[in-house]
C-alpha positions as CSV (number, residue, x, y, z in Angstrom):
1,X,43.5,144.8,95.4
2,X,47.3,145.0,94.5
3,X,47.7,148.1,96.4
4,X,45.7,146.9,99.0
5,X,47.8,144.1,99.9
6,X,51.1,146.3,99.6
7,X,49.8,148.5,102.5
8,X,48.7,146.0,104.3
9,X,52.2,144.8,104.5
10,X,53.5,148.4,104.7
11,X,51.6,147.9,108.1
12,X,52.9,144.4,109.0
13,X,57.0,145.4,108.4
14,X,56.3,148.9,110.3
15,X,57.4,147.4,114.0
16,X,61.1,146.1,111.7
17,X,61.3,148.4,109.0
18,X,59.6,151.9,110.1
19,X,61.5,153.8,107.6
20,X,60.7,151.5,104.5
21,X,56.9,151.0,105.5
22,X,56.9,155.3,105.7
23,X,58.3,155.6,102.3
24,X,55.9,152.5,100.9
25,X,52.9,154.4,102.4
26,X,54.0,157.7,101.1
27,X,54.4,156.4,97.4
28,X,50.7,155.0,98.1
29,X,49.6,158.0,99.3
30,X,47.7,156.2,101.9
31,X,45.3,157.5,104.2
32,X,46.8,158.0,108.3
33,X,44.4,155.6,109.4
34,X,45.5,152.1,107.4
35,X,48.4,151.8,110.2
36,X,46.2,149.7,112.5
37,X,46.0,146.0,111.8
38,X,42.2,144.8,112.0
39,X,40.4,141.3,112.1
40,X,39.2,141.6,108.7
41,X,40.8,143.0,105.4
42,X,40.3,146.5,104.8
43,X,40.7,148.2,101.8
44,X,41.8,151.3,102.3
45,X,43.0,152.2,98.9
46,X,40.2,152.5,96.7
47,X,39.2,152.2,93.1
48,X,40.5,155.3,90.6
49,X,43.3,156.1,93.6
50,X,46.3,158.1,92.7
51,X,49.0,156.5,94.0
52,X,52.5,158.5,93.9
53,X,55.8,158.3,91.4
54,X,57.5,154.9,92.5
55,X,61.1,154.9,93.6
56,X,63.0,152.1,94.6
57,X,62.7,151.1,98.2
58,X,66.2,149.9,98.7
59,X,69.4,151.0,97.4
60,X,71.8,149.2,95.6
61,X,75.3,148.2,97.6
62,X,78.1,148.8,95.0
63,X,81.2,146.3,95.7
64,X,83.4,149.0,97.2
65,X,80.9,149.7,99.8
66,X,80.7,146.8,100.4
67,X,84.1,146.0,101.4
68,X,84.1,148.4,102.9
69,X,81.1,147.6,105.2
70,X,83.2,144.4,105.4
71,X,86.3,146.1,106.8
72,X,83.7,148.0,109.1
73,X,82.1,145.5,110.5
74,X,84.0,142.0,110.2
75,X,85.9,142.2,113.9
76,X,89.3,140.7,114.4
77,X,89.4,137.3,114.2
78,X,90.8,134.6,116.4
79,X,93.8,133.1,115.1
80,X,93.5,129.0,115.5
81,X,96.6,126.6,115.0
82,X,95.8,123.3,113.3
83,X,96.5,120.6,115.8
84,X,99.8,119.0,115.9
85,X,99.9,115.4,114.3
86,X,100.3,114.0,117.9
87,X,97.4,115.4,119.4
88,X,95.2,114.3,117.0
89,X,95.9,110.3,117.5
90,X,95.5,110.9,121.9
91,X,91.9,110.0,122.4
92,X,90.4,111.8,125.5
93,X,89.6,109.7,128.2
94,X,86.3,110.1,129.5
95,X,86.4,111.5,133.0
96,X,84.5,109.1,135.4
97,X,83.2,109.9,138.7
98,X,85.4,108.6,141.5
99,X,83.8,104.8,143.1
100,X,82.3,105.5,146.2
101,X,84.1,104.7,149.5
102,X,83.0,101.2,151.6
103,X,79.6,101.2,153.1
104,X,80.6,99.9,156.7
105,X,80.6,103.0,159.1
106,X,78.9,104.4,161.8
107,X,75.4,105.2,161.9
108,X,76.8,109.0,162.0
109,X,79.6,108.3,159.1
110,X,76.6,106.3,157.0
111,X,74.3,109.3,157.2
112,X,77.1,111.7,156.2
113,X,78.1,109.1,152.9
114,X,74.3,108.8,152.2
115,X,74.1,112.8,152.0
116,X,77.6,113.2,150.1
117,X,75.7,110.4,148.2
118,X,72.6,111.6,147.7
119,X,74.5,115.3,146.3
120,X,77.0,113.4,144.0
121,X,73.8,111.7,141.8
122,X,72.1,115.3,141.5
123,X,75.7,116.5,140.6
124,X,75.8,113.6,138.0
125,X,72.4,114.0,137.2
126,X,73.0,117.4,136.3
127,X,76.0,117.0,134.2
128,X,74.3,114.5,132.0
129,X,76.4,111.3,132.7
130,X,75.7,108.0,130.8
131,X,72.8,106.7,132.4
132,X,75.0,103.3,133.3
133,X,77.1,105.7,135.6
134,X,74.3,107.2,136.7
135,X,72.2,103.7,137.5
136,X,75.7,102.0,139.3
137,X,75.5,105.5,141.9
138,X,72.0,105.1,142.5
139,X,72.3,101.5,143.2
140,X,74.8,102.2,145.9
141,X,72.4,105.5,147.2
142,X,69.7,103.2,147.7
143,X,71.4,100.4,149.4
144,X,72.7,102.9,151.9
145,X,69.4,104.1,152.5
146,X,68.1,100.6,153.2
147,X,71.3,99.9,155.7
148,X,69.8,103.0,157.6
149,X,66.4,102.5,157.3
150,X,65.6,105.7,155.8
151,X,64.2,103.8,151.9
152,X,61.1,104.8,151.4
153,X,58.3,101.7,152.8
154,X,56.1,99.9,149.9
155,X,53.2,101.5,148.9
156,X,50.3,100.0,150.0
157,X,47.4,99.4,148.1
158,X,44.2,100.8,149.8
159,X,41.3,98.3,150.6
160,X,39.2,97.6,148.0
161,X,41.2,99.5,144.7
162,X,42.0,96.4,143.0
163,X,40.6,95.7,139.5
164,X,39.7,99.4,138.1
165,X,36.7,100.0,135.7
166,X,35.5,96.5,136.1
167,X,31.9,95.9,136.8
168,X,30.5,92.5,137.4
């Protein structure tokens, strides 16, 4: 069963480790048609199987290979300066979208604002602002919208929808 269950997952690390499952199977001596996974377990190795002379599958790293894998391998890194004591006490300021300009224009000049409007909440929308900032430019989007008459009218309820799932 042991052996069993070491091809199977000779199979299963074949796609990451090709090389390793080929030298598993070999030391098995498994038969060519164990590489295909099925629905149910199959045991392909069976009782009184020879399997052959075991050899470790990885080999050991000895410390100076390994430094000098490092070396290889470990890219330049970027040098970073600590901060200077003064830059450490400014606090960023948050930057804040600019307050939008009056609302008393022409009808031309209103539907230009409510587009430039309309673009600078999906722009804020998209940035991820506080949803207070967000709220304060949508307040003043809408309110243009109802200056022009362009809001969206109530929905109106159609006849007869009132109480659902009720039954008298």
């Amino acid at each position: 069963l042991c052996a069993n269950v070491v091809c199977l997952l000779s199979v299963i690390v074949q796609p990451y480790m090709p090389d390793i499952s080929a030298q598993i199977q070999n030391q098995l001596k498994a038969p060519e048609n164990c590489n295909y996974l099925q629905d149910v377990f199959v045991p392909y190795i069976q009782p009184g199987h020879t399997i052959g002379t075991p050899q470790p599958l990885f080999a050991k790293i000895e410390d100076s290979t390994a430094a000098a894998l490092k070396q290889k391998f470990s890219g330049k890194q970027k040098v970073v300066q600590p901060p200077t004591p003064a830059e450490t006490l400014k606090p960023e300021a948050p930057t804040l979208p600019q307050p939008s300009p009056p609302l008393t224009q022409s009808k031309e000049e209103m539907e230009q604002q409510l587009q430039q409007q309309a673009d600078k909440v999906r722009q804020l929308k998209a940035n991820g602002v506080p949803k207070d900032t967000l709220d304060a430019e949508v307040k003043i989007l809408k309110e243009l919208k109802a200056k022009l008459g362009v809001a969206e009218p109530p929905k109106e309820q159609k006849a007869g929808s009132g109480s659902k799932g009720k039954k008298k």
